[in-house]
C-alpha positions as CSV (number, residue, x, y, z in Angstrom):
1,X,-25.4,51.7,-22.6
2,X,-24.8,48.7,-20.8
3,X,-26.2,45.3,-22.2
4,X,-27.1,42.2,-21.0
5,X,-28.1,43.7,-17.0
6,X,-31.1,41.2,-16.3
7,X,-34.5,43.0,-15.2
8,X,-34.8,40.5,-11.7
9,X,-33.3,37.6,-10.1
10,X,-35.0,34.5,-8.3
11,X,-33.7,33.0,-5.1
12,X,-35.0,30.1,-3.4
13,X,-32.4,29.2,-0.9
14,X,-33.0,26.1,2.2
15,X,-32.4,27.0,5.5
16,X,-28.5,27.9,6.3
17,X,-27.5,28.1,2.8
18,X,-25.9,30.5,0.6
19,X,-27.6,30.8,-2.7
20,X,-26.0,32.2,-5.9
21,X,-26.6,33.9,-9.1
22,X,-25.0,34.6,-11.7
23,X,-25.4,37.4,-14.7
24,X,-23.0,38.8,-17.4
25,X,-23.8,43.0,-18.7
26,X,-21.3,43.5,-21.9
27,X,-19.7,47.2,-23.4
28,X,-21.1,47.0,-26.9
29,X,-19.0,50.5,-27.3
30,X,-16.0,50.9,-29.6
31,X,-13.9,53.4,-28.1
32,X,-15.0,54.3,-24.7
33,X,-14.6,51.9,-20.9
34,X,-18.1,51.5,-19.0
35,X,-16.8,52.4,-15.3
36,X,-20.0,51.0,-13.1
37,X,-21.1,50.2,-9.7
38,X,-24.0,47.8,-7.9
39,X,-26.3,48.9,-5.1
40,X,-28.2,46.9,-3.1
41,X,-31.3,47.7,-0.6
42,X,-30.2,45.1,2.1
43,X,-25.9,45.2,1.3
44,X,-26.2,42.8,4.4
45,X,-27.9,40.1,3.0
46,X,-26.0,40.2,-0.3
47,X,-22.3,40.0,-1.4
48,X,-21.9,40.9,-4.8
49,X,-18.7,40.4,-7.3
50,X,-17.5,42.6,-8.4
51,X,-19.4,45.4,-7.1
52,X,-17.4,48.4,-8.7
53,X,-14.9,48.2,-12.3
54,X,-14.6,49.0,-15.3
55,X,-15.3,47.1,-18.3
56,X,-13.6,47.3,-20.9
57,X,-14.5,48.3,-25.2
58,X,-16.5,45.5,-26.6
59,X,-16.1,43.5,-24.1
60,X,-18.3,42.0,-21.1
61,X,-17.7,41.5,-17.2
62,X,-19.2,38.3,-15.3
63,X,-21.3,39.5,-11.8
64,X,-22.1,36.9,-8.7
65,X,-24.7,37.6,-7.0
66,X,-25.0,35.9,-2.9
67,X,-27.8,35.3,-0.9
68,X,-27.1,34.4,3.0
69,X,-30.2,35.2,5.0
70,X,-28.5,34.6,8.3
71,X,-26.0,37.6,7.9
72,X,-29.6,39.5,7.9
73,X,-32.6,37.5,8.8
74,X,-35.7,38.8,7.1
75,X,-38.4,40.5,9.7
76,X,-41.7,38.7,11.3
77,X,-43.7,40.5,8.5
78,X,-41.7,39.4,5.5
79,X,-42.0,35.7,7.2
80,X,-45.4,35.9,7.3
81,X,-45.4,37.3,3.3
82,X,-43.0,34.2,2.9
83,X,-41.1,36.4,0.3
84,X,-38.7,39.3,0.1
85,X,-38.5,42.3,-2.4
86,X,-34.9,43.8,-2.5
87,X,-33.5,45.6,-5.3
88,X,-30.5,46.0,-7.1
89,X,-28.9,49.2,-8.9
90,X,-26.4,48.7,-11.9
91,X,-25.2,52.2,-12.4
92,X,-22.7,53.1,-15.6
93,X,-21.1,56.1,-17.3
94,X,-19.1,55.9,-20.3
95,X,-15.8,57.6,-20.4
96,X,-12.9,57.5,-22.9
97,X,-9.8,57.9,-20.8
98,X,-9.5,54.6,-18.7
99,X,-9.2,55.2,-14.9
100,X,-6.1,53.7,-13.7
101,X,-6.8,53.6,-9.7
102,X,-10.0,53.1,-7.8
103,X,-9.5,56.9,-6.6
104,X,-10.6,57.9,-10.6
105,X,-13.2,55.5,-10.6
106,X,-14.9,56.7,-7.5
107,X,-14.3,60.4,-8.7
108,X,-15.2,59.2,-12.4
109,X,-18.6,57.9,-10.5
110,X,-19.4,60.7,-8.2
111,X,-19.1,62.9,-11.4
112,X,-22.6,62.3,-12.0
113,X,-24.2,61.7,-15.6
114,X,-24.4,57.9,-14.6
115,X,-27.5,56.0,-16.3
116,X,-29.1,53.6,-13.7
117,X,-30.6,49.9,-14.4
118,X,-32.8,48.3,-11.6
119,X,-32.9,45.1,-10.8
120,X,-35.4,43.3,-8.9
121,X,-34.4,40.3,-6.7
122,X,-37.2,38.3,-5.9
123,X,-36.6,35.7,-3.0
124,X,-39.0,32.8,-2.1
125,X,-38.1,32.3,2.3
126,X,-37.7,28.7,3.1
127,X,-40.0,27.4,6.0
128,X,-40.0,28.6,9.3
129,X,-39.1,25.6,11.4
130,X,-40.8,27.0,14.5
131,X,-43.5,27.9,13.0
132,X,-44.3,24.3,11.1
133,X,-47.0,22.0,12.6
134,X,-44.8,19.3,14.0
135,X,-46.3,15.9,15.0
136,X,-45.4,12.3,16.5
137,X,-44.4,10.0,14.3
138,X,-45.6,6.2,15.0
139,X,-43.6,3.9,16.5
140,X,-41.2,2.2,15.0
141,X,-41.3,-2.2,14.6
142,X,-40.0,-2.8,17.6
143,X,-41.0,-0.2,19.7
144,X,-44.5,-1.2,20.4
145,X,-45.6,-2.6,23.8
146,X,-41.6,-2.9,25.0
147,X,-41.2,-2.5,28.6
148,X,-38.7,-3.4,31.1
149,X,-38.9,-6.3,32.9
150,X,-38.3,-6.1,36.3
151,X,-38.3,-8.5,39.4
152,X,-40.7,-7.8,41.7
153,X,-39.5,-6.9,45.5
154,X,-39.8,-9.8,48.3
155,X,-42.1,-8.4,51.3
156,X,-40.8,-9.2,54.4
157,X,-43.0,-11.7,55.6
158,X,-41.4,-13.4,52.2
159,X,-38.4,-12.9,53.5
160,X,-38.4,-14.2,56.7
161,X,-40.4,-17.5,55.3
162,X,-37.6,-18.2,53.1
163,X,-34.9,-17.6,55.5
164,X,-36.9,-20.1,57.8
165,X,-36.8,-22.4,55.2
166,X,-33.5,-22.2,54.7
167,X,-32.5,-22.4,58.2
168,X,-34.8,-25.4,58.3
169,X,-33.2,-27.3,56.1
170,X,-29.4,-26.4,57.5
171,X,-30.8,-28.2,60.3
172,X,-31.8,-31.2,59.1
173,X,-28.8,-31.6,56.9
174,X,-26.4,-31.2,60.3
175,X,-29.1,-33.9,62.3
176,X,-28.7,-36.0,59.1
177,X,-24.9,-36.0,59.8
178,X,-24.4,-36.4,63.3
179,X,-26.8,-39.4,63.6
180,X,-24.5,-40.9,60.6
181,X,-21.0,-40.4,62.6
182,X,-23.0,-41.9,66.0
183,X,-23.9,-45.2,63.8
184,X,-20.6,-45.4,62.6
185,X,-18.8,-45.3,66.1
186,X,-21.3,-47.9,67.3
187,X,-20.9,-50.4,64.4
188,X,-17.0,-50.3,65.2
189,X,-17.5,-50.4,68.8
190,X,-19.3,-54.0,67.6
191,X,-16.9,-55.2,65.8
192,X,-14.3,-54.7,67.9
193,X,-16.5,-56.6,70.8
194,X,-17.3,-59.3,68.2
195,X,-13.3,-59.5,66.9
196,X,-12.3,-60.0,70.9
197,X,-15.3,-62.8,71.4
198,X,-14.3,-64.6,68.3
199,X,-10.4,-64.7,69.4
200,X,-11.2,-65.7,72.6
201,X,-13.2,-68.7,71.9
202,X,-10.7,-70.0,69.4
203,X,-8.0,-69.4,72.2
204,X,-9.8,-71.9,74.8
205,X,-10.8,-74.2,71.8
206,X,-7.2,-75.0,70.6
């Protein structure tokens, strides 16, 4: 009695996402409320809304249907398939007196008499990411042939020849100043023996 009900779905969701679908079923009847209610083969996987209601005389009721495979990750088999094959069931029953809590409806429901529309959902699994040939990319421009440059260690026969070196050269720079403060006291030793000469001869002179 219900129209509108689609015969399947399609999903094709990434990895980690929730996927939606949408469908609208309408009451092409005059004088009587379609009280209905959606099944689903894996309620786990799916969240439907609404999933039980009552729709009213020539009217129509909007249904979301949601995919989220982590809430119920599909087997190893149904990997390897790369597809899954759930169902859905749209089940109605006319009545003329409108239910007024969801204690009729379920009542109106269990009453039996309901006609039942299938409705395949057909869903297309993403790629299993441990499962997919992975490789090394190339390097990069300025990646190629970089290394680290790094000063290479002094043996110790190195060592000590510069440290003899060194040392070498502290001592010539200290022989280098003495002899220069031994000329220097001798030059004004001589002048001081030259200044007394000079004075002296000029004493007996005059």
């Amino acid at each position: 009695m219900a129209e509108g009900a689609p015969t399947s779905i399609e999903f094709t969701p990434s990895l980690n996402e929730v996927q939606s679908q949408t469908f609208t079923v309408s009451n092409p009847l005059v004088d009587k409320y379609l009280v209905f209610k959606l099944q689903c083969t894996a309620p786990s996987r799916y969240r439907i809304l609404p999933s039980t209601g009552i729709i009213d005389p020539r009217t129509e009721c909007k249904f979301t249907v949601s995919l989220n495979l982590s809430k119920d990750p599909p087997s190893q088999q149904q990997r390897e398939v790369g597809s899954l094959a759930d169902k859905l069931r749209f089940q109605t029953k006319a009545v003329s007196q409108l239910p007024k809590t969801d204690t009729e409806i379920k009542e109106v429901l269990a009453g039996g008499g309901l006609s039942n529309h299938l409705i395949s959902v057909n869903v297309t699994l993403p790629e299993d990411p441990e499962e997919a040939n992975f490789q090394d990319l190339p390097p990069s421009v300025g990646e190629l042939n970089i290394e680290p440059k790094v000063k290479s260690a002094k043996s110790p026969k190195q060592l000590a020849r510069t440290t003899t070196v060194q040392a070498s050269q502290s001592d010539d720079s200290l022989s280098f100043s003495l002899a220069g403060k031994q000329f220097n006291i001798r030059m004004s030793t001589l002048f001081i023996i030259v200044s007394f000469l000079v004075g002296f001869i000029l004493a007996k002179i005059l």
